[in-house]
C-alpha positions as CSV (number, residue, x, y, z in Angstrom):
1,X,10.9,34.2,45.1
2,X,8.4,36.7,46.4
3,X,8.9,39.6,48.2
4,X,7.1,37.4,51.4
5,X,9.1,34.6,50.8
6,X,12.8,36.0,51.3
7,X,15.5,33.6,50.2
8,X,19.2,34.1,51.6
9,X,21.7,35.2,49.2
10,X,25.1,37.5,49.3
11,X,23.0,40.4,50.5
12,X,20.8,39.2,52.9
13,X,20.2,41.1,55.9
14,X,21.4,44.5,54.2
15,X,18.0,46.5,53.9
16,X,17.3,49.3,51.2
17,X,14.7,52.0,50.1
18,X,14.7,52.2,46.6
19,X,12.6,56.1,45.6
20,X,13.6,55.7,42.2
21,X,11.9,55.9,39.0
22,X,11.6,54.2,35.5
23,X,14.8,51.9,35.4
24,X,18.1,53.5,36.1
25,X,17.2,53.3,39.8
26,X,14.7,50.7,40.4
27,X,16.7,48.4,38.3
28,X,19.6,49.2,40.8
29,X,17.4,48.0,44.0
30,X,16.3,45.1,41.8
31,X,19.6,43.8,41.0
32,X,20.2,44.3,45.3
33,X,16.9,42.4,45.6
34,X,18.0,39.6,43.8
35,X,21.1,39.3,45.9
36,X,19.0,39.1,48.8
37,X,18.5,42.4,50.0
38,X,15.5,43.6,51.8
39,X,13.8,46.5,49.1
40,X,11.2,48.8,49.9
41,X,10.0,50.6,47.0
42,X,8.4,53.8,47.8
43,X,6.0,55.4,45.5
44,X,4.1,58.4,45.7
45,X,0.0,57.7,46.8
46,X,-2.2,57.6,44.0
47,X,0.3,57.9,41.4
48,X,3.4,55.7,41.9
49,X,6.4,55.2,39.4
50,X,6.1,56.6,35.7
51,X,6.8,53.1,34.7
52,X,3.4,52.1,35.5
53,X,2.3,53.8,33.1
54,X,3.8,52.0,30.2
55,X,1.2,50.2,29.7
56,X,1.0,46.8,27.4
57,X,-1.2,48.4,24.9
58,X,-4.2,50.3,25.3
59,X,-6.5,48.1,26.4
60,X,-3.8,46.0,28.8
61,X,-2.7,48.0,31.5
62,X,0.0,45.9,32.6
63,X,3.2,47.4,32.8
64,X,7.0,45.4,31.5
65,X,9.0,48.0,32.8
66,X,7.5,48.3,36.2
67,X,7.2,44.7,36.5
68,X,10.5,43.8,34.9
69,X,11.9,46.8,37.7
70,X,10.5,45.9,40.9
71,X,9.8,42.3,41.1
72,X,10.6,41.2,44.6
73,X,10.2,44.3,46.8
74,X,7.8,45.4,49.0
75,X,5.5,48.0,48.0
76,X,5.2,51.4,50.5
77,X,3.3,54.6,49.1
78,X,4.2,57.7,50.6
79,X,4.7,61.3,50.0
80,X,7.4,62.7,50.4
81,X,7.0,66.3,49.8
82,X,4.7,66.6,52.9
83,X,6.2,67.2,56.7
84,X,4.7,63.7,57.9
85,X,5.9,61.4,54.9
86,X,9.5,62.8,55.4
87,X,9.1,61.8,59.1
88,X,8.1,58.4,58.4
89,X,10.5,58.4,55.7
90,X,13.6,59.5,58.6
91,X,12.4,56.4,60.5
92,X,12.9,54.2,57.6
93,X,16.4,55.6,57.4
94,X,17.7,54.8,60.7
95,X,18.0,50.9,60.3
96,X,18.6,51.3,56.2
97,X,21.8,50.6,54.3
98,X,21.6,51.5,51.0
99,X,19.2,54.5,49.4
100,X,18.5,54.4,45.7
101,X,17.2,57.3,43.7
102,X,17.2,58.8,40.6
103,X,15.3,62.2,40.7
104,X,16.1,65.0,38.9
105,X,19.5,66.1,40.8
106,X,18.3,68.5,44.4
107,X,15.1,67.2,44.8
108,X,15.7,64.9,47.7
109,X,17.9,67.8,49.0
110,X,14.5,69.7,48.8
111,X,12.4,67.8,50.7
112,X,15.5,67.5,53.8
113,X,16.6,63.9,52.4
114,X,20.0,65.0,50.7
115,X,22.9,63.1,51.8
116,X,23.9,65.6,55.0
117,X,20.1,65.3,56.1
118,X,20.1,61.7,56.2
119,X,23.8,61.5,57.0
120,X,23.0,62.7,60.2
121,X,20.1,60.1,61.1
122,X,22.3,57.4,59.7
123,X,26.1,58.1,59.2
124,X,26.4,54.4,58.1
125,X,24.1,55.0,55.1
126,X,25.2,54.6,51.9
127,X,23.2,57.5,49.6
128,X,22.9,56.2,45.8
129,X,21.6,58.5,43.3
130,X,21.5,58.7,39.7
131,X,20.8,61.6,36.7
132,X,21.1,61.9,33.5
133,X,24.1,64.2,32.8
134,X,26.2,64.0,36.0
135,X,26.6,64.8,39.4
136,X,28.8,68.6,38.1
137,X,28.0,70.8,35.4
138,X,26.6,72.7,33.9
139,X,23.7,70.0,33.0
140,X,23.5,68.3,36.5
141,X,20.0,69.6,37.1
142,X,18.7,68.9,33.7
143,X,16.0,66.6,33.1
144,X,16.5,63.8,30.3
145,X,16.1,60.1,30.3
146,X,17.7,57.3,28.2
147,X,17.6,59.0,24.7
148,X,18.8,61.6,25.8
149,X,22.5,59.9,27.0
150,X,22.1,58.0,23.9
151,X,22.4,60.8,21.8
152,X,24.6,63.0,23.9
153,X,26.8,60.5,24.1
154,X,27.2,59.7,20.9
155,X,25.9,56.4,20.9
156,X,23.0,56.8,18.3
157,X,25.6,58.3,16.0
158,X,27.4,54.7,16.0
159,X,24.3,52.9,15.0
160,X,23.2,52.0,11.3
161,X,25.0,52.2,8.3
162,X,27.4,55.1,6.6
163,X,24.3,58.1,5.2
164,X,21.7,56.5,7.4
165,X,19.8,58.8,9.9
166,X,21.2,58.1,13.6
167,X,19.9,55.4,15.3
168,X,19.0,54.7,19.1
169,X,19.7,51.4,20.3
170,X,16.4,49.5,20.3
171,X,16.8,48.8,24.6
172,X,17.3,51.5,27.3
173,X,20.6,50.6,27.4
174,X,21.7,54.0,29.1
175,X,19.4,53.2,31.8
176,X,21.0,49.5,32.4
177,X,24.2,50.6,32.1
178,X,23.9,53.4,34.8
179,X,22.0,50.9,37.3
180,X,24.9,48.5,36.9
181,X,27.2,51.1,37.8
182,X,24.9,52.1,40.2
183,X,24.8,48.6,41.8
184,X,29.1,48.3,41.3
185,X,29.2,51.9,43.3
186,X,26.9,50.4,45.9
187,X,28.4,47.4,46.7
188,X,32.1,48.9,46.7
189,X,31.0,51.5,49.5
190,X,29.5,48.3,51.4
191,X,32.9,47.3,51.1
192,X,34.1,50.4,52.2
193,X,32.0,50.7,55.2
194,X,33.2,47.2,56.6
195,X,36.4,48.8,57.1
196,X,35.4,52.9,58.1
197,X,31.7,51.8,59.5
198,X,31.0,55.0,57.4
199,X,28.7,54.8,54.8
200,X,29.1,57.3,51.5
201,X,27.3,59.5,48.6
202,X,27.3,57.3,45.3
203,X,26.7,59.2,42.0
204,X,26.4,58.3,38.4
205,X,24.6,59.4,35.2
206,X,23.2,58.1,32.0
207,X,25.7,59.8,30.1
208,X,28.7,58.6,32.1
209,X,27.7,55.4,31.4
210,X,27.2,55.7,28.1
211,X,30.9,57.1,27.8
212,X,32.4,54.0,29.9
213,X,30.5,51.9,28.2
214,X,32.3,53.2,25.0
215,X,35.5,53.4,26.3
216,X,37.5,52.0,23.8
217,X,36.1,54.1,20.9
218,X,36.7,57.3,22.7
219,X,40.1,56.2,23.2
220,X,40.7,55.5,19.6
221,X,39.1,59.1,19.3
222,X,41.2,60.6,21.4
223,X,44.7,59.1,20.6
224,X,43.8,59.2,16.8
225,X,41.6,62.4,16.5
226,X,39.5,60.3,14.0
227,X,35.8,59.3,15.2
228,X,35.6,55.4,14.9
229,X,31.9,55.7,12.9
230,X,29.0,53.8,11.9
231,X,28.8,49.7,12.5
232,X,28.2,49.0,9.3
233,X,26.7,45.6,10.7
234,X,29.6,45.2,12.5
235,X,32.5,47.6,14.4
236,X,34.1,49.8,13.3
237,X,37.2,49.2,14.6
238,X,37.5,45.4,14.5
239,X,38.4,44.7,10.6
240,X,38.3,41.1,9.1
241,X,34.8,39.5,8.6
242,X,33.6,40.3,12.1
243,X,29.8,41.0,11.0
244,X,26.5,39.9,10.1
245,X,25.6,38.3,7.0
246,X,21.9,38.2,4.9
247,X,21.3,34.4,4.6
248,X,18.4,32.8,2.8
249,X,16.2,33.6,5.7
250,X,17.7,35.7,8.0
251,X,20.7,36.9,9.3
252,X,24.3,35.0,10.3
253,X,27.0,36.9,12.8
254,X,30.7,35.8,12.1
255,X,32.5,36.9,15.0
256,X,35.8,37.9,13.5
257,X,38.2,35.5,12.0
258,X,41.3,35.0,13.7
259,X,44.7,33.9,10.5
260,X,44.5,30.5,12.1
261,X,41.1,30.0,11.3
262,X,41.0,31.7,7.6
263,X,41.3,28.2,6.3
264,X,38.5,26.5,8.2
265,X,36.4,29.5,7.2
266,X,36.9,29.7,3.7
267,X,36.3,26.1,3.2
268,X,33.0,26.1,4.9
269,X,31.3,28.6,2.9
270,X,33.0,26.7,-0.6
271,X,35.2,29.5,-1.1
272,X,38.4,27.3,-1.0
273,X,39.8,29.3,-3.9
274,X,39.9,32.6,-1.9
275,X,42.6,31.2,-0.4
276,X,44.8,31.1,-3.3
277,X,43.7,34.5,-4.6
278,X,46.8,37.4,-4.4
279,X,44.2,39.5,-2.9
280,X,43.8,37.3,0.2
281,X,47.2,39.0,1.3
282,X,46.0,43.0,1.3
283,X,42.3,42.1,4.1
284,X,44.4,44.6,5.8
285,X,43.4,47.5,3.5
286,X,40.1,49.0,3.1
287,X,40.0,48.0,-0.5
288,X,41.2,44.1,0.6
289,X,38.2,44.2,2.9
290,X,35.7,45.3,0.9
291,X,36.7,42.3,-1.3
292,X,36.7,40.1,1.3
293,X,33.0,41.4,2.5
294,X,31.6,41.4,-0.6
295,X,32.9,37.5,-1.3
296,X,31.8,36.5,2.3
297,X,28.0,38.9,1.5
298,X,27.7,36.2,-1.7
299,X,28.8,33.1,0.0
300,X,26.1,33.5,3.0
301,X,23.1,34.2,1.0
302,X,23.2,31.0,-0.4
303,X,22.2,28.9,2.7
304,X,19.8,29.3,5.5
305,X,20.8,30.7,8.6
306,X,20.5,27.0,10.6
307,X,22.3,25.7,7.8
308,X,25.2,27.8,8.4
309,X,25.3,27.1,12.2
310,X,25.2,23.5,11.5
311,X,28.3,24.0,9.0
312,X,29.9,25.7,11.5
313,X,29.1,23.8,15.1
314,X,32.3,22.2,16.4
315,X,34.6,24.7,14.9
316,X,37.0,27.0,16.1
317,X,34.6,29.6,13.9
318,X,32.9,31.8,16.3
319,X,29.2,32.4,15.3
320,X,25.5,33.3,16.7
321,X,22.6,33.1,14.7
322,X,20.7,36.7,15.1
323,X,17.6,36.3,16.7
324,X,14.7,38.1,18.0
325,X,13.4,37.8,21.5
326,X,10.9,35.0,20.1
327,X,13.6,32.9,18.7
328,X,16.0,33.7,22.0
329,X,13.5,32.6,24.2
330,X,13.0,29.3,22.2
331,X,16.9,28.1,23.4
332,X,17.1,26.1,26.3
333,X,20.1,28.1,27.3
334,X,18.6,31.0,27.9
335,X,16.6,28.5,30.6
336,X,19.3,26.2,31.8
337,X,21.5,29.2,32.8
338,X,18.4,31.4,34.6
339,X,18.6,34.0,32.0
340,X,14.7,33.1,31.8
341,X,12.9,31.7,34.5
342,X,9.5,30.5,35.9
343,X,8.6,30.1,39.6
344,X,5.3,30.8,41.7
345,X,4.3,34.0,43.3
346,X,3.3,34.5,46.9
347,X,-0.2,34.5,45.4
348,X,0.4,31.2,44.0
349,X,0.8,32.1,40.0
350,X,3.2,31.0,37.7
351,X,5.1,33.7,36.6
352,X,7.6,34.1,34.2
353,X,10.6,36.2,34.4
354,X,14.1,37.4,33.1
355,X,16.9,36.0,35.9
356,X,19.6,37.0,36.9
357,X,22.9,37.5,35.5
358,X,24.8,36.7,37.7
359,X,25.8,33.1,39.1
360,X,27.3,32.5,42.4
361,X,28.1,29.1,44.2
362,X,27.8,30.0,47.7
363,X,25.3,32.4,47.6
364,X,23.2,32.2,44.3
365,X,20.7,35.3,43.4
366,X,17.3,34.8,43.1
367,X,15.0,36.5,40.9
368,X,11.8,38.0,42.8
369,X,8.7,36.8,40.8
370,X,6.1,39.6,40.8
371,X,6.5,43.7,41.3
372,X,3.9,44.9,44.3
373,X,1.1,46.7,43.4
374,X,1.3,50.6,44.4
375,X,1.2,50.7,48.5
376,X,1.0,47.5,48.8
377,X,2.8,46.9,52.1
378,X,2.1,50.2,53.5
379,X,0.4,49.0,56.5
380,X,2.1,46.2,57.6
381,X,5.6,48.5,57.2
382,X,3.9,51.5,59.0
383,X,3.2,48.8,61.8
384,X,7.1,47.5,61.8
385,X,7.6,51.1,62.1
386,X,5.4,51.6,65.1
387,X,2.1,53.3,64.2
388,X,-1.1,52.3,65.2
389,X,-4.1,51.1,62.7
390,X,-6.0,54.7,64.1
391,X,-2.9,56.4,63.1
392,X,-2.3,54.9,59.9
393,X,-5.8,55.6,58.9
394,X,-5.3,59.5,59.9
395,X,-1.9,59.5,57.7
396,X,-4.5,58.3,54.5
397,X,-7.4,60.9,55.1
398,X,-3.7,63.6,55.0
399,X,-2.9,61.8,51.9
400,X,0.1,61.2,53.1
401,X,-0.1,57.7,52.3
């Protein structure tokens, strides 16, 4: 799917102007965008999203994030910090649903597009905006970006091993969690609005993300007192032999072992005898464990990482082999299920993308296949919109867009 090739899905005919930035926003409007809403990503002239600028490598100025963002919308430049580009912008509004930012918190409100400015052109909009620190606070108008939820909320501290350094997660993970709450917020005041007809301000943050997202081990925290801790190459809250394991060539993750399945475990890695071993009985203790992990540590380093998924396969063991994205992208899962996906663009290339998530029978999402490049559909929006090609061409020599 292109963003000139528009394919039906659970959100078609809802219409949205995505201003964001980076991910936690654009990857918002591109989760909307898969569901068949109409996106219009609006980018400053000239300079456009930060994520272009993530380049490949030095020499290939190709941007993932931008791409991996933004694929399916169409592509207005604008700026918005000048009288006429917030006049065009207010004309955008009128007919819009949803609006997706996530600037640093009061800069829409300074350039007279907060929620009460536009609630006034639209009282059916919905207004969607994301930070990093919250909506209240005393750090609602600081500036910070994925690391910074990360490690604010607490997140890197979990990471790694007991006396290792704190460690980020190697993904923006912040970021993706915030747009999927910004998406869930989205979509409940659509909800909403089919009932009231009014549409609503929708707020979340990095870091509120990051503590939902951790919701369990904060609630351990706060009924106990005790911070959970490191991994540890596993949780550390789920005991038994939920971890991974070196193999002879890699890594093997045993996802817990349930007492009805001790046997069936033990057995496959030839450890038959820990089963008859007194200190089977005391896995419940930290010192039982340790035993257990260290016999379990032994056992899997003596096969291969396929080897042990084959001994496994049928079982009522649950297991994944730990893979990078080279070895992921090699399953045909990944491609039977739309996780990855290939299609041609409206300019007639093969592209290869990640899908979408999210499987519906009715109304299935479709993945847009290519991001536009920076104004791309300025004109032919400006012309929806009603101006002329002479005043279009007067709005560029004012840099406005």
């Amino acid at each position: 799917m292109s963003a000139d090739d528009p394919i039906d899905g659970p959100l078609t005919g809802i219409k949205v102007i995505d201003v964001g930035i980076l991910v936690q926003g654009p990857q918002a409007a591109a989760l909307l965008c898969d569901m068949g809403a109409e996106v219009i990503k609006v980018e400053l002239p000239g300079v456009g999203d930060q994520a272009r600028y993530i380049f490949l490598s030095h020499e290939d100025h190709r941007s993932a994030y931008f791409n991996a963002c933004n694929r399916g919308k169409r592509g207005l430049s604008l700026n918005l910090s000048q009288p006429e580009g917030v006049e065009i912008f207010k004309k955008l509004i009128v007919d819009t649903d949803v609006l997706v930012s996530n600037f640093s918190t009061g800069t829409l409100d300074a350039w007279g597009l907060g929620y009460e400015d536009l609630k006034a052109i639209n009282p059916a909009l919905i207004w969607a905006a994301g930070n990093t620190f919250g909506p209240n606070g005393d750090d609602r108008n600081r500036k910070g970006a994925d690391l910074a939820a990360q490690c604010a909320g607490g997140l890197a501290k979990t990471t790694g091993r007991d006396g290792d350094p704190p460690s980020p997660v190697g993904v923006t993970i912040a970021d993706h969690i915030g747009s999927l709450n910004m998406v869930c917020g989205i979509l409940s005041a659509l909800h909403a609005r089919e009932h009231s007809g009014q549409g609503q301000k929708v707020e979340v943050s990095l870091l509120g993300g990051q503590i939902w997202a951790q919701a369990a081990e904060y609630t351990h925290y706060l009924m106990t007192g005790n911070v959970p801790g490191r991994s540890n190459y596993g949780h550390p809250l789920i005991r038994g032999g939920y971890r991974i394991y070196a193999t002879q060539d890699g890594w093997f993750g045993l996802v817990g072992v349930p007492p009805n399945s001790l046997d069936e475990l033990l057995i496959g890695v030839d450890r038959a005898d820990m089963l008859v071993d007194e200190r089977i009985a005391t896995m419940g203790t930290d010192e039982g464990r340790a035993w257990f992990l260290r016999e379990l540590e032994v056992a899997f380093a003596k096969k291969t990482t396929t080897e042990w998924c084959e001994t496994f396969e049928g079982t009522s063991i649950r297991y994944a082999p730990v893979r990078d994205y080279d070895e992921a992208a090699a399953d045909h899962n990944l491609w039977v299920n739309g996780y990855l996906t290939s299609d041609i663009d409206d300019q007639g290339e093969t592209q290869i993308v990640v899908g979408s998530p999210i499987h519906m029978s009715e109304t299935p999402l479709h993945p847009g296949m290519r991001a536009p490049s920076l104004g791309e559909h300025t004109d032919v929006i400006l012309k929806e919109l009603g101006y002329a090609e002479s005043e279009i061409a007067k709005l560029r020599e004012l840099r406005v867009v």
